[in-house]
N, C-alpha and C positions, 0 to 999 in steps of 0.2 A: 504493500500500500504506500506505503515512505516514498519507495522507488517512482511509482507512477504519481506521483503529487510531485516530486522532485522535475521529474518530465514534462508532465503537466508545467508548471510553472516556468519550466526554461523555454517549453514552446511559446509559452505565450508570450514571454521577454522577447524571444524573437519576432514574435508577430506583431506588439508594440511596437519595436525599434525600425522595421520594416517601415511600419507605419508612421512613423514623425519623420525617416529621413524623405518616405515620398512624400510628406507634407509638407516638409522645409523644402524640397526640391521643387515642390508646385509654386512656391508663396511664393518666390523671385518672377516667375513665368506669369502668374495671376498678375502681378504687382505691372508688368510690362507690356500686357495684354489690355490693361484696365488705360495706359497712360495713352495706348497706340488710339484706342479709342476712346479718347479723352481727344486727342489730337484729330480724329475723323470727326468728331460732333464740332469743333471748333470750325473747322473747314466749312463742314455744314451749315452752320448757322450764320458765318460770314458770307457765303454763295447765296443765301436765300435771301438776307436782308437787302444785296447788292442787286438781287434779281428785279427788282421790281421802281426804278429809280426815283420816282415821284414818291416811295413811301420808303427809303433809304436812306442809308448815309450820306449827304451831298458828295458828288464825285471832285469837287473842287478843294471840298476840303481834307480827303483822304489823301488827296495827292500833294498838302500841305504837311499831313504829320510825318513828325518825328519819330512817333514810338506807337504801336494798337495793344493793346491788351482782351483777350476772350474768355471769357468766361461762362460757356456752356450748363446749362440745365443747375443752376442752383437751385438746391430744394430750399422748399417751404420754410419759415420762419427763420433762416440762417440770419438774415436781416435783421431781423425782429428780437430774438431774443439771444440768439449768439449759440445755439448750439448745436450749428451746422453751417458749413462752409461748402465756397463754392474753390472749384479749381480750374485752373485753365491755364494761359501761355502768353507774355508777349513777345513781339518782336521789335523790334528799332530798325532803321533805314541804314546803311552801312556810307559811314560817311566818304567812302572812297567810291565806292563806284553807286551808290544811292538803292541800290538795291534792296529788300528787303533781308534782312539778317537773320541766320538759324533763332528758333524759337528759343525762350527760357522758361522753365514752370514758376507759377504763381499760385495762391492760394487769398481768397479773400474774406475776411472774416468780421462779422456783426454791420452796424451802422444802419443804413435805411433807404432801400432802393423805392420806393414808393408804388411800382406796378409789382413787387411781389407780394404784395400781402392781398392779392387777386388773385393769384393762380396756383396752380403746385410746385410750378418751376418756372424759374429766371433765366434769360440769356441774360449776361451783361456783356458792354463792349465801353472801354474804354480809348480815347484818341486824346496822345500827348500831342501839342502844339508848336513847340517851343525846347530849347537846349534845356532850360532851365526843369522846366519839367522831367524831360528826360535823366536829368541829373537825379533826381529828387524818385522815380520809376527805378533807378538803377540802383539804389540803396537795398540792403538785407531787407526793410522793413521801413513803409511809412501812411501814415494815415492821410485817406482821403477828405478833406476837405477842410484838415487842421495845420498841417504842412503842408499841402497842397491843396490850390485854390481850385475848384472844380465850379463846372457849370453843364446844365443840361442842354446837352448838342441838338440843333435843328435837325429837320427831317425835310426828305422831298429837294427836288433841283433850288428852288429861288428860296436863296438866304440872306442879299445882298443886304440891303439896310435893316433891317429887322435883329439881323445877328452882329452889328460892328458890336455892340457890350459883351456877346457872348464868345468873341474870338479874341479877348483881351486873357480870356482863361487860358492856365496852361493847360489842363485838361477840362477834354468834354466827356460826357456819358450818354450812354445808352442803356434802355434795357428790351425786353421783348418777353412779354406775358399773355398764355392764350392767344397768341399771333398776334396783339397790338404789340407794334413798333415804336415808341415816344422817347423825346431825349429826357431825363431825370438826374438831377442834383444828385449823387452819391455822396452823401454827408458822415462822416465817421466811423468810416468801415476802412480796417487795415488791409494792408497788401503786403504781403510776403514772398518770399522768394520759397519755393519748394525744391529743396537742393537732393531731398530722395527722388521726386521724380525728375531730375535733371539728373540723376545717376542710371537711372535707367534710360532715358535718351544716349544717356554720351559715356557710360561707363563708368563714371565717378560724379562727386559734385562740385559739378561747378557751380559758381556763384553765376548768376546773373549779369553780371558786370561783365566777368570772363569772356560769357559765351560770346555778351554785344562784342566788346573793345577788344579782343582779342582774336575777330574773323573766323572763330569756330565753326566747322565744315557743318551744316545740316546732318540730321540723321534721316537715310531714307523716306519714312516714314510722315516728314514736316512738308516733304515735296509737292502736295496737293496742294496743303496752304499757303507756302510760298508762293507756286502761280497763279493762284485765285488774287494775293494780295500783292502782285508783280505786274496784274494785269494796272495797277493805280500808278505811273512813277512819278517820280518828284518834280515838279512842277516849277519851273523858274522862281515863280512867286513862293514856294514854296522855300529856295535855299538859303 
């Protein structure tokens, strides 16, 4: 009896240990599975809002920014009460050839987008203006609308006079709830850099700063979004 309890117990040590390393051998694959398509819903969501240009990002002024930020399907009350986050990616323009720059992962956390407390989930899209802003984008960590000045970005082709106060911001916003598309003040919601999922893009983590200032090669995978947001280039007015 001893003997077969003895057995007993060793098989099943085996069959545990079996068991956690193909679970620790899933969790990196989960982990990169989960960011690849984090990165296909960001494409997504930027293809669709550009689809349609009269209820869009002005094309005049994407082809001003400096820096866009996505931030795909944030659930419900992340905003509101802080305890859920949305994540997503920006990129910057490369100041050598203007091109748009391999992504960085982001992570955005509390504050008050105003169309999500209508639906289950939030697109947000951010558009830096300005160096300054950008500076302030490229930081480990900084809050919207207390270090940086934010304002809710127009929508649809004609922005000319309507928007000269709103283009004094370094950043604009957006959000997209239940398919309405409006621009929205983003007020006191931080912005982070997510340097685990910039390890799974690029192999280790990089900072954000890195990836921009440093000419870091794309990872396969960001190649959708970059043409979708390559189709926009910098714009005279814009340098």
């Amino acid at each position: 009896m001893l003997r077969r309890l003895r057995a007993h117990s060793a098989a099943t040590a085996v069959v545990i240990s079996g068991a956690l390393s193909v679970s620790l051998f899933m969790q990196p694959a989960r982990g990169e599975e989960k960011t690849q398509q984090r990165l296909e819903d960001a494409t997504e969501v930027f293809s669709q809002i550009m689809a349609t240009p009269d209820k869009g990002i002005p094309q005049d002024l994407l082809e001003k920014a400096h820096c866009i930020v996505i931030v795909p399907g944030v659930k419900k009350g992340a905003f509101i009460v802080g305890a859920e986050y949305g994540k997503g990616f920006l990129t910057c323009r490369d100041h050598g050839n203007r091109a748009w720059c391999a992504p960085g992962a982001v992570r955005i956390e509390g504050g008050s987008v105003g169309l999500q407390a209508g639906g289950s989930e939030t697109d947000v899209i951010l558009m830096v203006m300005n160096q300054q802003g950008e500076e302030k984008l490229l930081q480990s960590q900084f809050t919207l609308g207390g270090e940086g000045e934010v304002a809710a970005g127009p929508v649809g082709r004609t922005i000319a006079a309507k928007t000269d106060a709103k283009l004094t911001a370094g950043i604009l916003s957006w959000s997209r709830s239940r398919g309405i598309f409006a621009g929205v003040a983003v007020q006191g919601a931080t912005l982070r850099q997510d340097l685990d999922d910039n390890q799974v893009l690029y192999g280790k983590k990089l900072e954000n700063r890195e990836i921009v200032m440093q000419h870091v090669k794309p990872p396969a995978s960001a190649r959708k979004l970059l043409d979708q947001l390559n189709q926009y280039p910098l714009s005279a007015k814009g340098e």
